[in-house]
MARLUM-351475 format. One line per field, with one value per residue (C-alpha): residue number from 1; x, y, z. Coordinates in nm, 2 decimals, padded with zeros to 4 digits, always signed. Example, Ala and Ser with C-alpha at 12.3 -4.5 7.8 and 13.67 -1.06 7.14 Angstrom:
REM MARLUM-351475
seq = c(1 / 2)
px = c(+01.23 / +01.37)
py = c(-00.45 / -00.11)
pz = c(+00.78 / +00.71)
***
This chain:
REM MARLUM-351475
seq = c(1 / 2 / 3 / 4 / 5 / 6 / 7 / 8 / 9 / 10 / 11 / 12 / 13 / 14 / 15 / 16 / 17 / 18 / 19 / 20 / 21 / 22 / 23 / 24 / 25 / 26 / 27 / 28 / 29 / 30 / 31 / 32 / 33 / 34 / 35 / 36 / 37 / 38 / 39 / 40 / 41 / 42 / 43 / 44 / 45 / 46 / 47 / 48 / 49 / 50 / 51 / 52 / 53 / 54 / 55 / 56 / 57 / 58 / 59 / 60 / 61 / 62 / 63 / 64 / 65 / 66 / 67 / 68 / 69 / 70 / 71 / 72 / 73 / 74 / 75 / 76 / 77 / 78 / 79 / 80 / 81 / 82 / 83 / 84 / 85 / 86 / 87 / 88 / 89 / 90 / 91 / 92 / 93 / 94 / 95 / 96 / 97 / 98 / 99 / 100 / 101 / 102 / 103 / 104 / 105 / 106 / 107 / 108 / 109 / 110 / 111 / 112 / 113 / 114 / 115 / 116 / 117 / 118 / 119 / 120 / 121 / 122 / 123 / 124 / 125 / 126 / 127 / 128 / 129 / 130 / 131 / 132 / 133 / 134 / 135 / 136 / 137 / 138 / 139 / 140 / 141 / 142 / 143 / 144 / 145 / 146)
px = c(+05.84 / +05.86 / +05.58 / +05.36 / +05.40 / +05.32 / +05.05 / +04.92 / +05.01 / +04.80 / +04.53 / +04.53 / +04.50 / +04.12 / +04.17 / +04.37 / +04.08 / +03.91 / +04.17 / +04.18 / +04.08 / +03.68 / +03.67 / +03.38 / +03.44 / +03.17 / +03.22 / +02.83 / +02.79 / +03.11 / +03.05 / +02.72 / +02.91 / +03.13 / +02.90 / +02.72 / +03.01 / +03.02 / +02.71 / +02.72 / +02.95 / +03.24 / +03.13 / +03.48 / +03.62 / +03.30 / +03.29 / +03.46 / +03.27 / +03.34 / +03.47 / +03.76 / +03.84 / +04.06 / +03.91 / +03.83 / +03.49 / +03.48 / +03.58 / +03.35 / +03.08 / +03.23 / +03.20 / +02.84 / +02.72 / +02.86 / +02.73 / +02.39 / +02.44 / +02.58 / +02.22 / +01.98 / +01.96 / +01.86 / +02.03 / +01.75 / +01.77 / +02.11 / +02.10 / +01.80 / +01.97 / +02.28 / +02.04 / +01.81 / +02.15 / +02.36 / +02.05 / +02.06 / +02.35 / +02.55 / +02.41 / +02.62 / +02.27 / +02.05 / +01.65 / +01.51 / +01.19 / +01.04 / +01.24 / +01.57 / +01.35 / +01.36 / +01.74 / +01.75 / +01.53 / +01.66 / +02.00 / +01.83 / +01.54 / +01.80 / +02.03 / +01.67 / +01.56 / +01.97 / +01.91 / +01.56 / +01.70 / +02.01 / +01.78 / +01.55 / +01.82 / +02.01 / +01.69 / +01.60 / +01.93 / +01.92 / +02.07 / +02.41 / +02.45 / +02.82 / +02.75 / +03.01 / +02.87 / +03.01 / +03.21 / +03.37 / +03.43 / +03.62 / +03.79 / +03.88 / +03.96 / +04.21 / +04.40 / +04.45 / +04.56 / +04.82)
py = c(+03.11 / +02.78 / +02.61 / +02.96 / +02.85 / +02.47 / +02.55 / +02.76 / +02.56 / +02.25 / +02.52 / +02.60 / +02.22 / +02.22 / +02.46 / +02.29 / +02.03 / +02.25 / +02.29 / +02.60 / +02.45 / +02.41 / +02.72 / +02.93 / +03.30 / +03.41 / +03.47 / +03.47 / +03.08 / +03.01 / +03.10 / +02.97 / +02.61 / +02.64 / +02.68 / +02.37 / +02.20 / +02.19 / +02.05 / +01.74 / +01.45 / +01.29 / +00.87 / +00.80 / +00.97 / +00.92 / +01.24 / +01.49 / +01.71 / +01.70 / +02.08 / +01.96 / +01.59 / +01.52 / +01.20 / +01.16 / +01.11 / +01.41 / +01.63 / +01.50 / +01.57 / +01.95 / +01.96 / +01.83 / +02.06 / +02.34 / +02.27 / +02.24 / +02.61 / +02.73 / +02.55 / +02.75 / +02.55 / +02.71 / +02.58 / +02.35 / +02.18 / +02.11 / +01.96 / +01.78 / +01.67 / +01.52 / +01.32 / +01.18 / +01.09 / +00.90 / +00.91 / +01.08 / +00.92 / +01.25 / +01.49 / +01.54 / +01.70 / +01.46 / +01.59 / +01.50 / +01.33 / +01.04 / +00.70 / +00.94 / +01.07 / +00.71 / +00.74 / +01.11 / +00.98 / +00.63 / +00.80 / +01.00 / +00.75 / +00.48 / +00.69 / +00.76 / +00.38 / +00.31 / +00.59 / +00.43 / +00.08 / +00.18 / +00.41 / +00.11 / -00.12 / +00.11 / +00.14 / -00.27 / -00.30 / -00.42 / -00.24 / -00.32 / -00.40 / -00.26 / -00.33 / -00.59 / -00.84 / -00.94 / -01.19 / -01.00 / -00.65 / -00.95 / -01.07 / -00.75 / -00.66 / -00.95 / -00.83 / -00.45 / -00.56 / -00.80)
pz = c(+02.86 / +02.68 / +02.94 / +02.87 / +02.44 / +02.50 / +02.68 / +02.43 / +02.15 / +02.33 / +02.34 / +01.99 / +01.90 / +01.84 / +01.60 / +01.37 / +01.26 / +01.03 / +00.78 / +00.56 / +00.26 / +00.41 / +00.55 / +00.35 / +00.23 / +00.37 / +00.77 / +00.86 / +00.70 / +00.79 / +01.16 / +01.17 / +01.03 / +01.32 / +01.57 / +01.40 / +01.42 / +01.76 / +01.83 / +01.59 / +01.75 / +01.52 / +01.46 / +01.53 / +01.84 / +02.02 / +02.20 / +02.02 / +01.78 / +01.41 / +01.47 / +01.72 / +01.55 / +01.27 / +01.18 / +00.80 / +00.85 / +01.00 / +00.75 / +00.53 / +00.76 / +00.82 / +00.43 / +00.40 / +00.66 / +00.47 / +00.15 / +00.34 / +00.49 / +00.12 / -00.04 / +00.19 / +00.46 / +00.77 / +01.06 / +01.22 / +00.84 / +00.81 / +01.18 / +01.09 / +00.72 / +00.93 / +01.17 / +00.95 / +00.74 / +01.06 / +01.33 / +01.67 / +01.79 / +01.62 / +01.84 / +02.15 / +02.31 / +02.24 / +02.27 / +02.60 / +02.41 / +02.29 / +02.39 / +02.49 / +02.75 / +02.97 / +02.93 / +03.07 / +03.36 / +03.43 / +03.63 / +03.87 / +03.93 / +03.96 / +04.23 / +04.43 / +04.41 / +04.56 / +04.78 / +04.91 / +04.91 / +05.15 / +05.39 / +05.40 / +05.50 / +05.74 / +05.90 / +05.95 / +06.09 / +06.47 / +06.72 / +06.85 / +07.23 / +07.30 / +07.65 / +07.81 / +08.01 / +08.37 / +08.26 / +07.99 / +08.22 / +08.50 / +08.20 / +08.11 / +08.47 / +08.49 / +08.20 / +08.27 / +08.65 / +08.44)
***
């Protein structure tokens, strides 16, 4: 029973980074904040989202993006507010375009260039002659009789 509450306590730890106190009274922007949230990375952890870290910084960038939702902004806008404010390093999705398009590409063309380069090489490699010669199978001979 007390494994069953840890776990569920561990569980429950994401929830404790938005404190009460930013929480909007309205459930639609407050909800719509959340989800947000959880697409904008925290500066500081690196790759937690400002929804799950408790890192000051974060908080203050939960706040900002609620007092962009409470002024009108539609969601696109408040995303687009927070990257033009800190750049695109706090999305944790990144757009596949522009100059973040040759770092979606560059993994997969760089394991098929690896891939290409070991085939090639498997392929040069000279055949192995496992075949004893006669002095080696008398050798051989010699030492089994032994």
């Amino acid at each position: 029973m007390i494994r069953l509450f840890m776990v569920l306590i561990l569980l429950a730890v994401p929830l404790w980074a938005v404190e009460p106190g930013e929480m909007l009274d309205d459930p639609v922007l407050e909800e719509r904040a959340r989800v947000l949230s959880q697409g904008l990375r925290c500066p500081v952890c690196r790759n937690e989202s400002i929804d799950e870290s408790n890192a000051t910084l974060a908080q203050e960038l939960r706040l900002v993006l609620r007092e962009r939702l409470v002024a009108g902004d539609t969601d696109q806008e408040a995303v687009d507010y927070m990257v033009a404010r800190y750049g695109e390093f706090v999305l944790l999705r990144p757009d596949a375009s522009g100059a973040n398009l040759i770092l979606w590409l560059a993994a997969p063309a760089l394991l098929l260039v690896a891939l290409g380069i070991g085939w090639a090489t498997i392929r040069r490699r000279a055949p192995v002659d496992d075949r004893l010669s006669d002095e080696e199978k008398a050798e051989l001979d010699k030492i089994l009789r032994s």
